[in-house]
N, C-alpha and C positions, 0 to 999 in steps of 0.2 A: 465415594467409597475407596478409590483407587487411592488417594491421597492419607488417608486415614490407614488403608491398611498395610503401603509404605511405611509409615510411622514407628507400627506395631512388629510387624512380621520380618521387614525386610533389614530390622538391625543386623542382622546374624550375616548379612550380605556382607557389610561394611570389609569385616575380615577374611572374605574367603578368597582363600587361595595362599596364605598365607603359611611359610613352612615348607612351601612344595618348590624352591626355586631349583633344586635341586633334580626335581625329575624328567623325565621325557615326556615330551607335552607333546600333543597333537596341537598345531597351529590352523584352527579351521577357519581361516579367516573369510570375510567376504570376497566372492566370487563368481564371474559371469561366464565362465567359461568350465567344461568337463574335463578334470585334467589326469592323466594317471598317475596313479599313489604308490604305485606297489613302489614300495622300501625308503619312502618319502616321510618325514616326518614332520612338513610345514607343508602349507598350502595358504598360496597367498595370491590374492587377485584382488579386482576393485569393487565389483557392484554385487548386488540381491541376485541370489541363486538358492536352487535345494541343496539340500547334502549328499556327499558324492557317497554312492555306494561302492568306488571301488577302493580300497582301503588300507592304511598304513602297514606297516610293522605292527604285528599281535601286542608288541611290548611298548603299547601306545599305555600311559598312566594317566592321561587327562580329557578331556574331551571338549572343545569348545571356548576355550580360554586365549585371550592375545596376549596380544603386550601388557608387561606389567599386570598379568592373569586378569583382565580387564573383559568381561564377556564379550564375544564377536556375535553381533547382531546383524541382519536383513536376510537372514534366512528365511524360505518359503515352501512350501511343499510338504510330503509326509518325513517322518524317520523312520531310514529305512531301518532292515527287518537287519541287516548285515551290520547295522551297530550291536549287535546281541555278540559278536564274534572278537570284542574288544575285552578280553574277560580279565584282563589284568587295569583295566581303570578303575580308579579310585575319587575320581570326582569327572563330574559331569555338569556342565554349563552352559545351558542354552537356551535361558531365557530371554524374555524381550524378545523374539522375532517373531513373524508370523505362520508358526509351524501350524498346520492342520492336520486332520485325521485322527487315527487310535493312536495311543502309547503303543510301541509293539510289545508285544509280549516275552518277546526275546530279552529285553533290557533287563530281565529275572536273571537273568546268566553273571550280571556284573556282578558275581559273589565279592568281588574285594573294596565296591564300594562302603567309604565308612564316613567321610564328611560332608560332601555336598552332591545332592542329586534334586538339580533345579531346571525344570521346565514350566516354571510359572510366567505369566503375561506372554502366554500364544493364543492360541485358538484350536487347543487338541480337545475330541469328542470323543464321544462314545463312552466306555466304561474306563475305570479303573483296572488294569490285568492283574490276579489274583498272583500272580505269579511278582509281583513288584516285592510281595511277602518276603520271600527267598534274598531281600539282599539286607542278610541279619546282622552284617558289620555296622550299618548307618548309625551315628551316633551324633548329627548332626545335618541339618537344612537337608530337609526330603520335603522338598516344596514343588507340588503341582497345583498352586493357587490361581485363580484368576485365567482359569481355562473354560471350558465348555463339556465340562465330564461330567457325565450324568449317570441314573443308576446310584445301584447301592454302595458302600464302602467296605470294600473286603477284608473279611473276618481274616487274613492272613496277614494284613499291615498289625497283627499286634505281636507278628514274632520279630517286628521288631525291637527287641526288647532292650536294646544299647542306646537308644535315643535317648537325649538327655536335655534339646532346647531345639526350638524350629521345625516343626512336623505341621504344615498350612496346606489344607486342601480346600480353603473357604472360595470365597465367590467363584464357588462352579453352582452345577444344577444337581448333584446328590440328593437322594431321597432315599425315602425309608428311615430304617432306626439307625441307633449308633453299636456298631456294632461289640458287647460284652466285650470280647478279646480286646478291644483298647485298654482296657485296665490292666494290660499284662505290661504297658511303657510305664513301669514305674520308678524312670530312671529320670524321666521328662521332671525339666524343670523349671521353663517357661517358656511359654510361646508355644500352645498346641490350638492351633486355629481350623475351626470348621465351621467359622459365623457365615453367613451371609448363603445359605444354602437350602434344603425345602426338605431337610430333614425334621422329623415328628415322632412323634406317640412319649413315653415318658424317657428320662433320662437314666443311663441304666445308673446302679447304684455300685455296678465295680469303679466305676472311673472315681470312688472314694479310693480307691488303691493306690493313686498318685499323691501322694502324700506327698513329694518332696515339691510339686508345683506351688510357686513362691511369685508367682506375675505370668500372666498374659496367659488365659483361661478361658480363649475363645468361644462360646456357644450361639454367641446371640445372634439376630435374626434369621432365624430357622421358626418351625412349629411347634417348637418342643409343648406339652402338657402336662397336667400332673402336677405332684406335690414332688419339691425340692429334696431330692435324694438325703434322708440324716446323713447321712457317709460321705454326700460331695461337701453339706450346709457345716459338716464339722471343719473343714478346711477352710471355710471361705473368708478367716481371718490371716491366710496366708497371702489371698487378690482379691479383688474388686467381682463382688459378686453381682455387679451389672452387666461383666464381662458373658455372665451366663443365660441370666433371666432377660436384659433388655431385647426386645422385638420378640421376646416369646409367647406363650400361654401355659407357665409357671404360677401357682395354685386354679389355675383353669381344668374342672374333668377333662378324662378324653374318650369320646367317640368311637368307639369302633366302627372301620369302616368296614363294610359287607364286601366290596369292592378288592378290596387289597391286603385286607386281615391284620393292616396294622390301626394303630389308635391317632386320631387326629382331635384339635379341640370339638369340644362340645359340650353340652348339657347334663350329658351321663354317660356310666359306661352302660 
């Protein structure tokens, strides 16, 4: 799967950073030692370490990035709460290491995030922060794919409404429905991925609102049931409508479950 959804999802990677040579970057490079920051705008050392909580210049605009904007990996540990304090970054890059724990919720703060907010291929848990809603510039690669975030998907990821390609929150552990409010990115134009995940009951019928989605229409292996939205089925000569229905239970009744109040396949409602 990991191989597969390289392929799909992580095109949008190729270009990023791309534009930005110009700004003041935080250089959080690998590092085994605790060093202080105050009024430092590089940070360089050799080995796997956590991220320092003590912290640059406020008018840090990047987060995560080396040379030749090339992500800096073998980071370990949580992120801390004191990244929320960087409110002038505009991209953020910190995939591939092995970060653990929640998203903090502070990261709602980076209001002038607009192209890249990538924390895919860690190991973060817990939920999704309702609060990640609030950063309504993103208009590209808002990827928390390939984590351990479990929980439902917050009804306030659809004020993002500037998105327009790369929004992947698949192989985590999400469950429940997909929440209405997604049909408000109706700027998205390909590549909105939530396969590989233990989400269920039917698929709502706003996410027919994305009309301008043109390839990469991720649904599949999840629970999904029920009959194929007319609203999404009208589109699906714009992508590959296996992208939706394969590993689901599309024309399958759904269940109600007594248990959790949502619909899973089965027999009847």
């Amino acid at each position: 799967h990991r191989k597969l959804h390289h392929t799909r999802l992580g095109q949008g990677d190729k270009s990023y950073g791309q534009g930005m040579a110009a700004s003041k970057k935080l250089r959080m490079c690998m590092t085994s030692m605790a060093l202080p920051l105050a009024g430092a705008r590089t940070l360089m050392a050799a080995e796997a370490a956590t991220l320092p909580t003590t912290l640059p210049i406020t008018d840090t605009t990047a987060v995560g990035s080396g040379p030749g904007d090339s992500p800096q990996r073998g980071y370990t540990g949580t992120i801390p709460t004191e990244f929320g304090l960087l409110t002038k970054v505009t991209e953020w890059n910190l995939k591939q290491n092995a970060l653990t724990g929640a998203i903090p919720t502070q990261l709602g703060q980076l209001g002038q995030m607009t192209d890249s907010f990538n924390l895919h291929w860690n190991s973060l848990s817990s939920t999704i922060p309702t609060q990640l809603g609030q950063l309504v510039r993103m208009r590209s690669e808002f990827f928390i794919y390939e984590n351990s975030l479990s929980s439902t998907i917050p009804t306030q990821l659809g004020q993002l409404s500037q998105m327009s390609n790369n929004f992947g929150l698949d192989f985590n552990s999400l469950s429940s429905t997909i929440p209405t409010q997604l049909g408000h990115l109706g700027q998205m134009s390909s590549n909105l991925g939530l396969y590989s995940n233990s989400l269920s009951s039917t698929i709502p019928t706003q996410l027919g609102m994305l009309d301008q989605m043109t390839a990469g229409f991720y649904l599949n292996l999840n629970s999904f049931c029920g009959d194929l939205p007319t609203e999404l089925a009208s589109l699906t000569g714009n992508f590959d409508v296996q992208e939706v229905i394969d590993g689901n239970f599309i024309g399958s009744p759904c269940l109600r479950s007594s248990s959790t109040g949502g619909n899973t396949p089965g027999e009847s409602n």
